[in-house]
N, CA, C and O of each residue as an XYZ file, in Angstrom:
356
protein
N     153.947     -9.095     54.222
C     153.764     -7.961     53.326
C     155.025     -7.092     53.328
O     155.761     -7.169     54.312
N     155.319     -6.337     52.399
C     156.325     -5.323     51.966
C     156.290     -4.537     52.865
O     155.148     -4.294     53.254
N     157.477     -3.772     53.617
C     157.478     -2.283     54.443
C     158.476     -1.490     53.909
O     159.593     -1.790     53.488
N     157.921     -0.469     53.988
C     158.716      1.209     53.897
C     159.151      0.976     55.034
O     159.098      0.088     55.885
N     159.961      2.776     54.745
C     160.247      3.381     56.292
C     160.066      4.454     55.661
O     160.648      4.734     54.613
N     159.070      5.310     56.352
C     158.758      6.783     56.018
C     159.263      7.739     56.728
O     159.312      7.546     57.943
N     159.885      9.301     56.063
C     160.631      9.953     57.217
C     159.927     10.885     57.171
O     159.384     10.819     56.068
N     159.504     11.931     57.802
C     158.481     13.241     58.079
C     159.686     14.436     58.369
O     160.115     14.560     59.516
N     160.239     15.366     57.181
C     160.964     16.407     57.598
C     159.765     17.673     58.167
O     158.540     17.663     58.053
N     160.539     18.555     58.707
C     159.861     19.789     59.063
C     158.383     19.531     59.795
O     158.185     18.822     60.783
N     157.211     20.448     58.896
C     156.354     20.465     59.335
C     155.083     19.028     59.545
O     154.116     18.765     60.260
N     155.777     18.479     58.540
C     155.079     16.785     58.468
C     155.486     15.912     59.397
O     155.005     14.780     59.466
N     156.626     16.456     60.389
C     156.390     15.457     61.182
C     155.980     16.095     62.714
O     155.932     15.448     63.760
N     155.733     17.371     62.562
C     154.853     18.212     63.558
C     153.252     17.402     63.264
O     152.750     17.010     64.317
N     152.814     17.250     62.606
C     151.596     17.012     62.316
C     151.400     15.579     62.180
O     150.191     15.374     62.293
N     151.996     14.549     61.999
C     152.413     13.571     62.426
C     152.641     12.948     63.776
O     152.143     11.877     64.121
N     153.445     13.711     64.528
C     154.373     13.278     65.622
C     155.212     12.185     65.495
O     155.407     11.207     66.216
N     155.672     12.549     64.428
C     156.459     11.120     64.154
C     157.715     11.660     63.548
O     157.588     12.782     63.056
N     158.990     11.069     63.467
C     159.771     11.222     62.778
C     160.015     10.650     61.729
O     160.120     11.198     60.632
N     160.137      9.430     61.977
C     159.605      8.065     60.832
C     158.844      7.179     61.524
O     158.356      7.203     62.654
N     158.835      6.381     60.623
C     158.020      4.962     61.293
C     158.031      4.003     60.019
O     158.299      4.593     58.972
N     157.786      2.604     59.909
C     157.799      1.574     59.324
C     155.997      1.186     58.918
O     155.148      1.193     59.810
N     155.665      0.881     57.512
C     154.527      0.942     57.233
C     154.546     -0.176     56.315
O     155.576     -0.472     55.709
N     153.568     -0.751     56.193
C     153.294     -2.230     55.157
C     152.694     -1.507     54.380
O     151.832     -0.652     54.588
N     153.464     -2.087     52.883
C     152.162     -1.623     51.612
C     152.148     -2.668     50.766
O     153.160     -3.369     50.762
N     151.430     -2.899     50.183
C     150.475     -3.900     49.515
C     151.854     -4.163     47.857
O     152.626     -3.316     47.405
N     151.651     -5.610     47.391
C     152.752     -5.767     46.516
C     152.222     -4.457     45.299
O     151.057     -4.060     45.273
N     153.248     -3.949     44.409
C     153.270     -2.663     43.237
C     152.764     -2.106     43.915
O     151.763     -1.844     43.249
N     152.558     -1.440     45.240
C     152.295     -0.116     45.655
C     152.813      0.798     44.863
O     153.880      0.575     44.291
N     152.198      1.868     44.720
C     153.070      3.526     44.320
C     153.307      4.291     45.823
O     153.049      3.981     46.987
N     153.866      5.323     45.233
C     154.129      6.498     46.399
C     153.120      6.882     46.516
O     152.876      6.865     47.723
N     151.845      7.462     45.672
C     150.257      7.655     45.723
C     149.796      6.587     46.638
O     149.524      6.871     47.805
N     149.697      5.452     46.217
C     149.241      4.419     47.638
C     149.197      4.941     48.458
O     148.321      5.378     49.204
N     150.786      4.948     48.353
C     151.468      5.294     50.070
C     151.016      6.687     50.475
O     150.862      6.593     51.693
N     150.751      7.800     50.148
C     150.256      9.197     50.410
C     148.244      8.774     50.220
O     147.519      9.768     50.251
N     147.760      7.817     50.100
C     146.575      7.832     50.075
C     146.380      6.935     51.475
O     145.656      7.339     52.385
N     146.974      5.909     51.526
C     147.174      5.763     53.342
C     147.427      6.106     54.813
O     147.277      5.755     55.983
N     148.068      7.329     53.697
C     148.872      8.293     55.061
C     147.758      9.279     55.140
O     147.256      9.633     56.207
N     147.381      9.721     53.927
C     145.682     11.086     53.983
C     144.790      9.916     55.535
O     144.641     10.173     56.729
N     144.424      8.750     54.748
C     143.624      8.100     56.024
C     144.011      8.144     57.337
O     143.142      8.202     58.207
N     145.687      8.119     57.746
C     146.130      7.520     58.889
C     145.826      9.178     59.944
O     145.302      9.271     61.054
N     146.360     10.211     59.103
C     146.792     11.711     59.583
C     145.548     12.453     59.275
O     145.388     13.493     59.915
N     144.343     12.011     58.138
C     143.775     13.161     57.971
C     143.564     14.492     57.441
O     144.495     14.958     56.784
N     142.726     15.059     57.566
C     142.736     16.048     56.100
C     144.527     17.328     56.395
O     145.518     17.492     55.683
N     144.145     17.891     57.675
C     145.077     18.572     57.862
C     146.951     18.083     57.220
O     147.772     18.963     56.958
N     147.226     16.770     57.103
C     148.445     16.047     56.600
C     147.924     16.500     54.762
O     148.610     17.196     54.014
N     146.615     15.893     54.417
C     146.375     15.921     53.211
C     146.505     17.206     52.123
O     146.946     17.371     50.986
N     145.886     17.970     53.111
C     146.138     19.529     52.669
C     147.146     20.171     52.491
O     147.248     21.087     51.675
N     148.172     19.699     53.362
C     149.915     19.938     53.282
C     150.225     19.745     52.082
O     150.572     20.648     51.321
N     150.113     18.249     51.704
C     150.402     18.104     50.921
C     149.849     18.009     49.423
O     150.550     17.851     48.424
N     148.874     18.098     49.448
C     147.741     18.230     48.155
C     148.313     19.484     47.440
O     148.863     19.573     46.342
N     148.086     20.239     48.188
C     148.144     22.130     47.965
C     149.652     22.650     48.021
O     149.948     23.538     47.222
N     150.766     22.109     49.014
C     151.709     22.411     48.654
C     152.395     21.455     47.350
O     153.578     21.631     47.058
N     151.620     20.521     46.663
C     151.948     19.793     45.722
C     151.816     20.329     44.694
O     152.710     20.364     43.848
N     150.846     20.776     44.577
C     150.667     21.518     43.310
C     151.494     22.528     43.014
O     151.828     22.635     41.834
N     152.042     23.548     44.053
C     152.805     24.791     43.723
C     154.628     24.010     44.045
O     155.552     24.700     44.476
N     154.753     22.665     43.749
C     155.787     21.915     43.749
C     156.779     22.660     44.833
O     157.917     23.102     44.677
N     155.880     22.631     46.049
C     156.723     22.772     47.194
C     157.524     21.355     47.872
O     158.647     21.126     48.322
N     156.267     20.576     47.662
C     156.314     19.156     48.867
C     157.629     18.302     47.885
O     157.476     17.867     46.743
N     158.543     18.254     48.486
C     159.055     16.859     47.749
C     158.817     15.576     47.989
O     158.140     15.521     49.016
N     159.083     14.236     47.454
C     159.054     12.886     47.503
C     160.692     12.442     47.153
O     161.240     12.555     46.057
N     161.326     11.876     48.485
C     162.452     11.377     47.847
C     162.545      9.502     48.242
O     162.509      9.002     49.367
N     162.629      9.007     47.328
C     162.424      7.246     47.415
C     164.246      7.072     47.163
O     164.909      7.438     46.193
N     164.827      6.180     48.795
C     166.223      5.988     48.288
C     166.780      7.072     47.998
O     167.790      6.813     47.344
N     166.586      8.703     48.214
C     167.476      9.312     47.549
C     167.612      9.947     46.617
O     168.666     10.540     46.384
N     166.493      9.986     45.783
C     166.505      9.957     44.607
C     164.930     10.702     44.885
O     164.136     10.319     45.745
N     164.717     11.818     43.956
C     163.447     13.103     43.755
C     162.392     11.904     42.655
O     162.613     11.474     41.523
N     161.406     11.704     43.470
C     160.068     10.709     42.405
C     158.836     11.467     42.541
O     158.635     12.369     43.355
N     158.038     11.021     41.676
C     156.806     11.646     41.147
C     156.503     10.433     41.954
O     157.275      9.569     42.366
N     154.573     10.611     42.160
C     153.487      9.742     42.641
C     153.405      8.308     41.863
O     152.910      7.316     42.398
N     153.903      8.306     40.647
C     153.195      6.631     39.913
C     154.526      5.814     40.223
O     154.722      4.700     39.738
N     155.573      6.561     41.211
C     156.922      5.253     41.629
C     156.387      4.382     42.252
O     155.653      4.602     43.215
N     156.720      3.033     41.719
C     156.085      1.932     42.229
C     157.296      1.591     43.273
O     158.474      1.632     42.920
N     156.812      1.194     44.806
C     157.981      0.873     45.765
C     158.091     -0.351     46.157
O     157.088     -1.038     45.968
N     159.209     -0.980     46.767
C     159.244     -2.292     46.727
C     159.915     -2.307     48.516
O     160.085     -1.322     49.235
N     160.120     -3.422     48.769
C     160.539     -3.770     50.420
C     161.833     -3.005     50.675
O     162.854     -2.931     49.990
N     161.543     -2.509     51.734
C     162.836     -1.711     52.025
C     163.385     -0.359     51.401
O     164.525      0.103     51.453
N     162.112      0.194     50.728
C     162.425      1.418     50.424
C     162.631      2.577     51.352
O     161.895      2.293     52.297
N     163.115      3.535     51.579
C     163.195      4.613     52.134
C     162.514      6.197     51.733
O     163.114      7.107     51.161
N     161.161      6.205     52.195
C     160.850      7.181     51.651
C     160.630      8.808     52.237
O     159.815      9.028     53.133
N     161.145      9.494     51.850
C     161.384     10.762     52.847
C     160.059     11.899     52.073
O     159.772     11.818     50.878
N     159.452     12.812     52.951
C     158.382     13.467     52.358
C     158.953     14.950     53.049
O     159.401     14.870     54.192
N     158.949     15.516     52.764
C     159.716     17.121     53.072
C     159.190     18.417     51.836
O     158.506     18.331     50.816
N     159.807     19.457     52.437
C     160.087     20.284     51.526
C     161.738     20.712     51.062
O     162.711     20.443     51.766
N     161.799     21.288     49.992
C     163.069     21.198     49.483
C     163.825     22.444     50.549
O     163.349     23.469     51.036
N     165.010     21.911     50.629
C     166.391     23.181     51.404
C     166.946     23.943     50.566
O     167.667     23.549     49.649
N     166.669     25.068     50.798
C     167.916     25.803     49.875
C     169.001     26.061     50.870
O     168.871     25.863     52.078
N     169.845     26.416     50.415
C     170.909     26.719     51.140
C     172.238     27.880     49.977
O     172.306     27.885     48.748
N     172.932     28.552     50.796
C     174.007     29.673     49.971
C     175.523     29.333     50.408
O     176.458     29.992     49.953
């Protein structure tokens, strides 16, 4: 089967305990998949992070690098990072 590598910035990977880790997803997974596996793995408290800070487009999704919405379909060896955005001056 296909694997990510998922990275947990900030508070997601407090709640996690993870920094990254390597995860199998099923062939045309989306990033939704992948955040509907992770609600199961972590639980509501992960889900709520991100449900609720989703909506007020706090949470980012970056696949490779690159800022994606939920219907990105991922393929082997993607890199997917889940954070909130940095500002910086």
């Amino acid at each position: 089967m296909p694997q990510v590598t998922v990275k947990y910035l900030m508070v997601f990977s407090q709640v996690t305990g993870k920094q990254s880790e390597r995860l199998e997803i099923t062939k045309d997974a989306t990033l939704k998949d992948l955040l509907d596996s992770l609600y199961n793995r972590y639980g509501r408290k992960f889900r709520k992070l991100v449900e609720s800070d989703f909506e007020n487009r706090s949470v980012i999704f970056v696949v490779n690098g690159e800022s994606k919405d939920p219907s990105t379909t991922l393929v082997e060896g993607d890199e997917v990072l889940i954070s909130y955005p940095v500002g910086g001056g």
